[in-house]
N, C-alpha and C positions, 0 to 999 in steps of 0.2 A: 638628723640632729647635728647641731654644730661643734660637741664631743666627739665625735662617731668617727671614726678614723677613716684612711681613704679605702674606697675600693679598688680592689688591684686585678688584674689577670693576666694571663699567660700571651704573648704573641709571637712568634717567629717570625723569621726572615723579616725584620723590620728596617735591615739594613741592606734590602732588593734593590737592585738598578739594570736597566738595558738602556742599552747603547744603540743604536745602528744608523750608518749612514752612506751614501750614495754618490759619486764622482765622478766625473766623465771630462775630457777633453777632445779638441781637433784641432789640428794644424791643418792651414791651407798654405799654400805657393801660389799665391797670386800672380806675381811674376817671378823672372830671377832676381829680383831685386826688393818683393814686398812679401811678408812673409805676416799669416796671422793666427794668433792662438787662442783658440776660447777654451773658456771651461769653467765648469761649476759643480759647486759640492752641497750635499744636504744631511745636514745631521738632526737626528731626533732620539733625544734624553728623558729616560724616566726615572725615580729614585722614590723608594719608598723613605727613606730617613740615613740617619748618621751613623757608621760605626764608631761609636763609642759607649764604654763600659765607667761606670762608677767606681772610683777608688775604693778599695774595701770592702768591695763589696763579693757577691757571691760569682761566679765566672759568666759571664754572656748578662750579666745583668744591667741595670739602668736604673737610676731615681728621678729620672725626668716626668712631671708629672705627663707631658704629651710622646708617647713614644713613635706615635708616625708626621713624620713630617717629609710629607711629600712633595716633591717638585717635577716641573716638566719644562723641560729648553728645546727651542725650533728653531735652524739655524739654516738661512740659504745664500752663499757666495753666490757672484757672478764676478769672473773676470776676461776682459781679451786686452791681449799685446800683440800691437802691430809693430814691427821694424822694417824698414825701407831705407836702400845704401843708394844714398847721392853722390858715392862717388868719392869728395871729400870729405863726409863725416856721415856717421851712421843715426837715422833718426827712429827713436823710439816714443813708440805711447801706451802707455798701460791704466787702461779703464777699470776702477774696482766698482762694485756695489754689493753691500749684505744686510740683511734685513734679518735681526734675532727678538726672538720673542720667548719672557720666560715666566709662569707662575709658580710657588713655593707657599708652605706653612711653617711657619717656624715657632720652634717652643722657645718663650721670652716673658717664661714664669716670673725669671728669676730677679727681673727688675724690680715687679710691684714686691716682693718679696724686701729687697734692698731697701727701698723707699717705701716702705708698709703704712709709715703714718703718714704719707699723702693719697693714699687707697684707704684709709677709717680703719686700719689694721684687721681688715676684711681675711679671717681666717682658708679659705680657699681658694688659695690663691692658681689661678689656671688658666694662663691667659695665650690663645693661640694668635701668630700673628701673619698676617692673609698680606702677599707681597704680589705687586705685578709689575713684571720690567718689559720693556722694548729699546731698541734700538734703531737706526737707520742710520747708512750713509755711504755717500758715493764719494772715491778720490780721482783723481786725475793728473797723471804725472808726464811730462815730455821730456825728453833728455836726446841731447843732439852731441855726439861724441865723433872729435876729430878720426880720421885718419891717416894714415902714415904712418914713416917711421920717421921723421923729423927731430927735430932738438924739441921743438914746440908742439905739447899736443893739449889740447883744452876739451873742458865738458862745459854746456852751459843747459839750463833745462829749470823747470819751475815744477810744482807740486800743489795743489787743490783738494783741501775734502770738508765736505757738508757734513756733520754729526747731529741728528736729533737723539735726545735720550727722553723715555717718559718712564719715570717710576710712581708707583701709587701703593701706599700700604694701609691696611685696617688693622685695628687691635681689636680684641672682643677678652672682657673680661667676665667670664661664664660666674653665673648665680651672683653677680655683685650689686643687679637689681632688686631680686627677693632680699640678699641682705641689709641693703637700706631703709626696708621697712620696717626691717624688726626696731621695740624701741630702743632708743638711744641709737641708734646709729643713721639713722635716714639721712639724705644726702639733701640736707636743704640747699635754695642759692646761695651762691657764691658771696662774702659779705665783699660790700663795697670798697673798705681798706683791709689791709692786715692779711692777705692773700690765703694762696693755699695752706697754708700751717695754722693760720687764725680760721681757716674755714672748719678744720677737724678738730680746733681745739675746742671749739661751741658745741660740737656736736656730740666728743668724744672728750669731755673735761679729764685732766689730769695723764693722758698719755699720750701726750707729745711734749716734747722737749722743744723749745723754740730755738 
């Protein structure tokens, strides 16, 4: 029933997370004079939701109506640095690339709650929201650095990097389809003018304020 207060229950460790991640390098001596470093890291994140406690409330508590909000981050460098001495000036290059990829849930109750008369003042409000990120990119940096002990000594060198980003989020706003049937409140079309606030004022007369 739409009286009917929420249901609640008990959960622990809602604010779990591991960590664990992987590193490795090598140095080679190519010659006396060319010298080159690889190396790469891998980290892998899991988190079951947020420490945080509600003000005044009871100790280890929460009034969030979503208490798990989990997420997972996958993260893989790669980088080599070659240096090679010419003699008069020392040449470097240093190759990056890493590729992160991340999914989460996050609770974003509290919006439709905020703005309620553009939700039909849909009393259950519980809205979970589905995020997916990626990244990619590779930089590329040279840098040619005099030598000597001279009055004059100069760096000259340039810097390169690709960046894609993809983000995509869903919202899903649970029971707000069964509640549009009920009468008065059904989520007719959109009217033509008068937007979203003339949409809920036809539907839902006298409570909204324009």
């Amino acid at each position: 029933p739409v009286g009917s207060p929420y249901i609640t229950e008990r959960i622990d460790d809602v604010d779990s997370s591991e960590t664990w991640f992987v590193r490795g390098s090598a140095l080679f001596d190519v010659s006396e004079d060319v010298r080159v470093l690889l190396s790469y890291h891998h980290q892998d994140e899991q988190a079951e939701g947020f420490s945080a406690q509600q003000l005044d409330a009871e100790p280890y508590t929460m009034g969030r109506p979503i208490a798990r909000e989990p997420s997972e981050r996958k993260l893989d460098l790669v980088a080599a640095t070659v240096t090679a001495d010419l003699g008069f000036a020392t040449l470097t290059s240093a190759t990056g690339y890493f590729e992160q990829d991340e999914e989460s849930i996050r609770d974003i109750s509290l919006f439709p709650t905020i703005f309620a008369q553009y939700y039909g003042y849909y009393p259950r409000i519980t809205m979970p929201g589905y995020d997916w990120f990626s990244s990619e990119s590779f930089t590329q940096e040279i840098r040619l650095v005099s030598s000597g002990e001279g009055p004059l000594r100069w760096t000259v060198g340039g810097y390169y990097q690709d960046l894609q980003i993809d983000t995509y989020e869903e919202e899903l706003l649970k029971g707000n389809a069964d509640w549009s049937e009920l009468p008065g409140t059904g989520l007719g079309p959109l009217p033509a003018s008068g937007g979203v606030t003339e949409y809920f004022r036809l539907l839902r007369p006298g409570q909204i304020v324009p």
